[in-house]
C-alpha positions as CSV (number, residue, x, y, z in Angstrom):
1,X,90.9,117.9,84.0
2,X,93.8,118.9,85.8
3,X,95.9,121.5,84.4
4,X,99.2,119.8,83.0
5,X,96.7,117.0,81.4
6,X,95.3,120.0,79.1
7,X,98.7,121.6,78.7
8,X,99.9,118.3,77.3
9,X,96.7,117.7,75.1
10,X,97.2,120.9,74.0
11,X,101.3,119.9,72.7
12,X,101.2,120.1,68.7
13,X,103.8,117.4,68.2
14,X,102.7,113.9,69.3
15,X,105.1,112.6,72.0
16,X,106.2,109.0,72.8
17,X,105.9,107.5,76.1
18,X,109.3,106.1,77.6
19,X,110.7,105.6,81.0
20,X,114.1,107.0,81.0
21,X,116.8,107.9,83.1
22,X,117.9,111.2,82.6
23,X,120.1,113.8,84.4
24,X,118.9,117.3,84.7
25,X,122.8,119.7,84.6
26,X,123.3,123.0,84.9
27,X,126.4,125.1,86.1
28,X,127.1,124.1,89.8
29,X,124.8,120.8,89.8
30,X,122.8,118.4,88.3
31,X,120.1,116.1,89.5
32,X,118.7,112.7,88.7
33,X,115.4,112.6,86.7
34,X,113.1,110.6,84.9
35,X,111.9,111.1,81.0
36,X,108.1,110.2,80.6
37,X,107.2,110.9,77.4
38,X,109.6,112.5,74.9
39,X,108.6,114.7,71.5
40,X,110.9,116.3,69.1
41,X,110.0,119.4,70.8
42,X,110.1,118.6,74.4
43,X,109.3,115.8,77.1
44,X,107.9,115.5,80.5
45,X,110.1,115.0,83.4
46,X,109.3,113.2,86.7
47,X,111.7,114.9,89.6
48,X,111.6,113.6,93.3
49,X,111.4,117.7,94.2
50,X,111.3,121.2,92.5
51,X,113.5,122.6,94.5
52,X,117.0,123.7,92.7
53,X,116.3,122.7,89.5
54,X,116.6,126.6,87.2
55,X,114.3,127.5,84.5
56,X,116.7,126.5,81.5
57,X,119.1,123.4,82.3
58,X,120.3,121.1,79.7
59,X,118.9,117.6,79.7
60,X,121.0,114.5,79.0
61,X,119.7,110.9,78.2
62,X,122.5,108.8,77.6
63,X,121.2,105.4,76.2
64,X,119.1,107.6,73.8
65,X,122.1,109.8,73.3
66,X,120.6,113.0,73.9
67,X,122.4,116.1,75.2
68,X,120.1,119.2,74.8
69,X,119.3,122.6,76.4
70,X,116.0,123.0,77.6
71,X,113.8,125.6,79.6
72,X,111.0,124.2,81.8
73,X,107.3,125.3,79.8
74,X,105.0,124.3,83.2
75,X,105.9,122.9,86.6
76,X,104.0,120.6,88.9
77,X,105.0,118.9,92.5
78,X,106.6,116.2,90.7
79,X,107.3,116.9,87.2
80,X,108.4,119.3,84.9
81,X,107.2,120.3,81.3
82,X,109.8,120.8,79.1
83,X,110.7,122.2,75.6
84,X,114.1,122.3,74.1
85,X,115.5,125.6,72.9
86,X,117.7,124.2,70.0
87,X,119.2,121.8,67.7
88,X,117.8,118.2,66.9
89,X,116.7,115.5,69.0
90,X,117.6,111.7,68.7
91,X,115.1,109.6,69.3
92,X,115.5,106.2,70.0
């Protein structure tokens, strides 16, 4: 089983799978991104490329109006495991 499957078998909070746009922003840029599966706790993002994108960014969904800070948990070619560091999330 490759690696981020088990990492994400492993997640204690059971997350939803979605397809949402998503921008990735931090101080001096932000890039496009896509949310495939979202938890309470965190999400998985699909990015064309690693490079650029810092350890902790904030994430922002807008037609699930979601605006959170987040630091990335795992990394892979084309995604990026995520858990958020505070507050609440809305799900919708």
């Amino acid at each position: 089983m490759p690696r981020n499957l088990a990492v994400m078998e492993n997640c204690k909070v059971r997350r939803r799978r979605v397809f949402k746009a998503a921008l990735i922003q931090f101080p001096g840029g932000a890039f496009s991104c896509v949310v495939r599966d979202l938890s309470e706790s965190g999400a998985l993002l699909e990015v064309p490329s690693q490079l650029g994108i810092p350890h902790e960014f904030s994430l922002r969904i807008p037609t699930a109006e979601l605006d959170r800070p987040c630091r990335a948990v795992w990394r892979s070619a084309k995604g990026i495991g995520i858990a958020f560091v505070s507050g609440k999330t809305v799900l919708s």
